[in-house]
N, C-alpha and C positions, 0 to 999 in steps of 0.2 A: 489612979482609981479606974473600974474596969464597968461603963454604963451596960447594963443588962436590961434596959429595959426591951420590948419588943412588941411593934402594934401585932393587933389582929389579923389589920388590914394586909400584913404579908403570907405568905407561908411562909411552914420552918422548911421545905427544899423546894429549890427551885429549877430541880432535875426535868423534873417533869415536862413544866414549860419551857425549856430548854430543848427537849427533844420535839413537843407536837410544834414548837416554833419553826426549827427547821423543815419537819416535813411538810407544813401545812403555807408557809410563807416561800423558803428556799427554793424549795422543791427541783432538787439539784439536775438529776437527770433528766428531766423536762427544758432547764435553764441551759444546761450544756449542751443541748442537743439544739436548741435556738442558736444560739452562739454561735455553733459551728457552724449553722446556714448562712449565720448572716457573716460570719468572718470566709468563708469560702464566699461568695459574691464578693466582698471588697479585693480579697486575690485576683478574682478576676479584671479588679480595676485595675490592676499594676501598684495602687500606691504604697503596697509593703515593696514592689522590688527594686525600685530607686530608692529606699529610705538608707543613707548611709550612717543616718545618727536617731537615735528613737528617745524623744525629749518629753518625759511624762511629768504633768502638772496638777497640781489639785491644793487644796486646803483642808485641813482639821483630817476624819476619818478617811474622806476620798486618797489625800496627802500621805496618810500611814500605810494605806493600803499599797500606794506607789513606791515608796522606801522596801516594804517588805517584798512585792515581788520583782526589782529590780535586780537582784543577784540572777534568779533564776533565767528572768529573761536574757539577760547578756550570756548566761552558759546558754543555755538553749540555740537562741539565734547568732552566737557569736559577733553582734555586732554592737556597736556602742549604745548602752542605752543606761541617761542618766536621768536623773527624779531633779527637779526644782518646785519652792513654794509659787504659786499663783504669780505672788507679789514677786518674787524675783526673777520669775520668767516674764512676765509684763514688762515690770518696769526698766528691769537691768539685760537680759538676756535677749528679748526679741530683737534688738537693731545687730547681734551680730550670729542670725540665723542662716541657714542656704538654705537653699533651691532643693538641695537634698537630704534635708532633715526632714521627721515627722513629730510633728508638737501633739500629743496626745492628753485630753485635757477630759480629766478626771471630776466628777461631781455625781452625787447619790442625789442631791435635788437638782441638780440642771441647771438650778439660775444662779449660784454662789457668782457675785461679780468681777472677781479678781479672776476667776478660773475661765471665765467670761472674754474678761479683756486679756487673757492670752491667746485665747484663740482668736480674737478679733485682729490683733496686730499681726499675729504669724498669718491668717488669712490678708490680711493687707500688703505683708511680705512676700506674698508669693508662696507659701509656705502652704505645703500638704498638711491636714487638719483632721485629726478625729478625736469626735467625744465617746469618751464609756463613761453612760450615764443610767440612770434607773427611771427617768422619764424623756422617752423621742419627742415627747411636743413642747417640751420646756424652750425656754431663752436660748442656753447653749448649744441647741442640736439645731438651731435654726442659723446659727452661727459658721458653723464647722460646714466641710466636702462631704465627712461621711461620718455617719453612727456604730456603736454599739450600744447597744440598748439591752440590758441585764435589771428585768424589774424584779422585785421581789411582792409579792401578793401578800393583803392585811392578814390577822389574824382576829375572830370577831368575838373571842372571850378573853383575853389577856386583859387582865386588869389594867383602867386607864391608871393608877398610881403607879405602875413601875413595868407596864408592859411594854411599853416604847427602845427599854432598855434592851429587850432580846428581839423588838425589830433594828435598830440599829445594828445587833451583832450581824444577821441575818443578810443587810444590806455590806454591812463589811465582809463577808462572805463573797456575797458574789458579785464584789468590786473585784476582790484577789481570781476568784474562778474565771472573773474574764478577761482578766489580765493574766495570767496563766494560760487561759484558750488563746489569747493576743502573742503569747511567746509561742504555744505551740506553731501556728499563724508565718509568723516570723522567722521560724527555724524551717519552715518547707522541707525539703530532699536532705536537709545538712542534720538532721532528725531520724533515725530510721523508723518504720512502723512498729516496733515492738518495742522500742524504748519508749517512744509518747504514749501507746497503750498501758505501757507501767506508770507512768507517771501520771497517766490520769484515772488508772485504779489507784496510787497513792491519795490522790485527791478524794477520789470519792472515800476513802477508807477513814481518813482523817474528819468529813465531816460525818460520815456514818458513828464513829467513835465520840461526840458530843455527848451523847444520850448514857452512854456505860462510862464513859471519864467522868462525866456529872454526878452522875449517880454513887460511884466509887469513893470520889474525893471530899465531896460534899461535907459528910459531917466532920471530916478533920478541916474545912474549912472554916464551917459555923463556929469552930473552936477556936480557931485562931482571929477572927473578925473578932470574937468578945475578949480578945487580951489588945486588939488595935485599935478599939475604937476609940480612944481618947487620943490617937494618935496625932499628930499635927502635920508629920510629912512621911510620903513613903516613895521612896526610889525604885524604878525598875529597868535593871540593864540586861542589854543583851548585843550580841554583833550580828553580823550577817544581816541575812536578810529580818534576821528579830532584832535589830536596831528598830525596823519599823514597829512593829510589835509591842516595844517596850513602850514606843510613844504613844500608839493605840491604849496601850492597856493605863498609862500615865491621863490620856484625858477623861477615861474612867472615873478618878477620882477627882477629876476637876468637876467633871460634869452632873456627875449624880449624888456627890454626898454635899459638897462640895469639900474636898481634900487636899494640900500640893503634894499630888503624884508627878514626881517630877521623872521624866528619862535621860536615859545617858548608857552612852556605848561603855560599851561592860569593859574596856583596857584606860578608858577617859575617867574612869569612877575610881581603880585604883591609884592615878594619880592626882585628882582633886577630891571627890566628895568622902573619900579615906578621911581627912583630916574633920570632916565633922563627925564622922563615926566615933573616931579615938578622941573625941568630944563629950558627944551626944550618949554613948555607948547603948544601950538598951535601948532607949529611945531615939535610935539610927533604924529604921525598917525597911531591908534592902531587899527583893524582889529579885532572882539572879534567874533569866532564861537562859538552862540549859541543854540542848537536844543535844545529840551524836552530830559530832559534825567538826569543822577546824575549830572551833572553839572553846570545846569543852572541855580540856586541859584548863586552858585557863579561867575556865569558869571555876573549877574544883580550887582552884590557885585563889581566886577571890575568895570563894566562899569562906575557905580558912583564915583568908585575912580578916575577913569582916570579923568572922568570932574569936580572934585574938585582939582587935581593937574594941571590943566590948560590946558591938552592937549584933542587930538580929538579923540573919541571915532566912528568906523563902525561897526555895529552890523549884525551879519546875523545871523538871527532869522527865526523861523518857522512863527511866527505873529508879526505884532507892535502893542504891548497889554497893551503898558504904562508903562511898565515894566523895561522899560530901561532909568530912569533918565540922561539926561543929555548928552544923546548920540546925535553925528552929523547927521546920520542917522540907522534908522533900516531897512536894505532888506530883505524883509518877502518873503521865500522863499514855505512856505506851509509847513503844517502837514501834516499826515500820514504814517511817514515812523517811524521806530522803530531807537533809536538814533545809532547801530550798524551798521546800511547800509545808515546813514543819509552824510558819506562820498561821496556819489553818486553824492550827487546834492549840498553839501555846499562847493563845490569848483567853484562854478559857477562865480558868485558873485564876488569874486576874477578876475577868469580867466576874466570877461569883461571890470573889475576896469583896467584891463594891457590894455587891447584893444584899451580903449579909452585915455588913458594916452598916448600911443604909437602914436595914430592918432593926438591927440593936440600935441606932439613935431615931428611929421613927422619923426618917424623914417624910415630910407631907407630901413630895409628886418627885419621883425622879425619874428622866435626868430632868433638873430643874427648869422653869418656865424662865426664859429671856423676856427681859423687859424694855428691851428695845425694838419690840415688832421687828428683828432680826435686820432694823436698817443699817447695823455695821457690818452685816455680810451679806446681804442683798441689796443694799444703798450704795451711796458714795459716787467719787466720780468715776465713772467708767470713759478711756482714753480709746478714742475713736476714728487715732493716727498716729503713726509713729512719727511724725512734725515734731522736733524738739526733745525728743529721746534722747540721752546722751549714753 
């Protein structure tokens, strides 16, 4: 059965707000040009040019954001730089840190406590310490040697029932932007001037492109949310750096319908969640990121398995080039971004798929109101030594 119903209280596009969010919150070339001030003075601390391993940490969106621009940072700066959850860089990873690692600890509010107590222990280790956070006076920047600090500013007509949903994209944005200005950073001399200039007209291009991708795709989305809405789960893979991505775009549908969007690396999904599809069939709704990139062979390779196992394949793609046998639909989201910063913008897609899902079952406030006064992620015990670490 296919629920149609839809409050008032939404609009039928949410293009619109989509774009005055960016310009009026993001406000990208203002943000990047901060950025760069404040990550030129940390150069001058030296703490990038001892860093021999670059250990970035966070939770929930801060988390995805770190998955998704880890490919690019390791191309760029050529030097090891891996992603861990909060909790496993606290608990399991800080007792076997050096002296010349940089634990980079990721948080959009500042105080998430896990993200907390890794910089707390790596600081107690010895250990060089930066936050990229969206607020300097929070808990964790008081914490940490040094900041970056990438706020994003309110927006004062977005509707409180479901505007919080594109300041959070907003803030996901320029988690990725400064973590990107963080690699460019990183890469110093081993970078030429005309390659980082391309790459960060690629960035800018990809957010500039929100406002006409939204616009574009929108009503074949609104179409497809009123054939999902009674859906009960929807898979979204992807690799590379959209591994992050997927899992971004996965707590989407945790967060605001309440859905299981679940994630999974797009070569992990052909050998396990395959067997629910050729199950489930129709009722398998798999989500497949695919930009230009090493990947995308075997994305076209899933897509066709999906719709030979019976279920429905969503493709977000650069182009619909025919290339995608047997898929429900392709949202062509545009070329020209290099697939390392293509996280930018293939979370879009997703995030309006929720939008409109949300609006056909009239949910009452998304993303939904926690009822824990947030004390499972800003509570608990926070460990104030690495005593007894094993």
């Amino acid at each position: 059965m296919t629920v149609t119903r839809a409050s008032n209280d939404y609009p039928e596009t949410f293009a619109p707000a989509v774009a005055a969010t960016l310009r009026v919150s993001l406000r990208l070339e203002a943000l990047t040009g901060d950025l760069r001030t404040q990550l030129e003075a940390l150069r001058e601390t030296g703490v990038f040019a001892g860093a021999r391993r670059i250990l970035l940490s966070g939770s929930g969106d801060s988390l995805f954001a770190a998955l998704a621009a880890t490919p690019a940072l390791r191309r760029w700066s050529g030097r090891r730089v891996e992603t861990r959850t909060s909790l496993e860089l606290a608990r399991y990873e800080s007792p076997l840190l050096a002296s010349d690692d940089l634990v980079v600890a990721i948080s959009n509010s500042g105080s998430s406590t896990r993200t907390r107590e890794t910089a707390l222990l790596a600081r107690d280790a010895g250990v060089p310490t930066l936050a990229v956070v969206g607020n300097g006076d929070g808990p964790l920047a008081s914490l940490v040697a040094h900041t970056l600090v990438r706020p994003v500013g309110a927006v004062d007509d977005l509707p409180a029932r479901w505007g919080r949903c594109l300041l959070n994209m907003s803030e996901y944005l320029a988690a990725l932007t400064a973590l990107f200005e963080l690699g460019f950073s990183l890469a110093g001399e081993r970078m030429h001037a005309e390659e980082r200039a391309s790459w960060r007209q690629g960035i800018a291009d990809a957010v500039a492109a929100h406002a006409t991708v939204a616009e574009a795709l929108e009503a074949r989305i609104a179409e497809l949310a009123a054939t999902l809405v009674d859906a009960e789960t929807v898979w979204t893979i992807g690799a590379g750096p959209n591994q992050g991505t997927a899992r971004y775009a996965a707590a989407k549908y945790y967060e605001q319908l309440p859905l299981a969007g679940i994630a999974q690396d797009l070569e992990e999904w052909a050998h396990l969640e395959y067997f629910l599809t050729l199950e489930r069939g129709r009722r398998s709704v798999v989500m497949v990121l695919a930009p230009p990139g090493n990947a995308l062979d075997r994305a076209r390779e899933i897509t066709a398995g999906i719709a030979r196992a019976g279920g429905r394949a969503i493709v977000v793609a650069a182009e619909d080039d025919g290339g995608f046998p047997g898929a429900e639909a392709v949202l062509a989201v545009g070329a020209g971004h290099g697939e390392p910063i293509t996280p930018l913008l293939y979370h879009l897609p997703p995030q309006l798929l929720v939008l409109h899902m949300a609006r056909l079952r009239d949910c009452p406030h998304i993303p939904l109101r926690r009822d824990d006064d947030y004390e499972l992620i800003r509570g608990g015990h926070l460990r104030e030594t690495r005593d007894g670490l094993a």
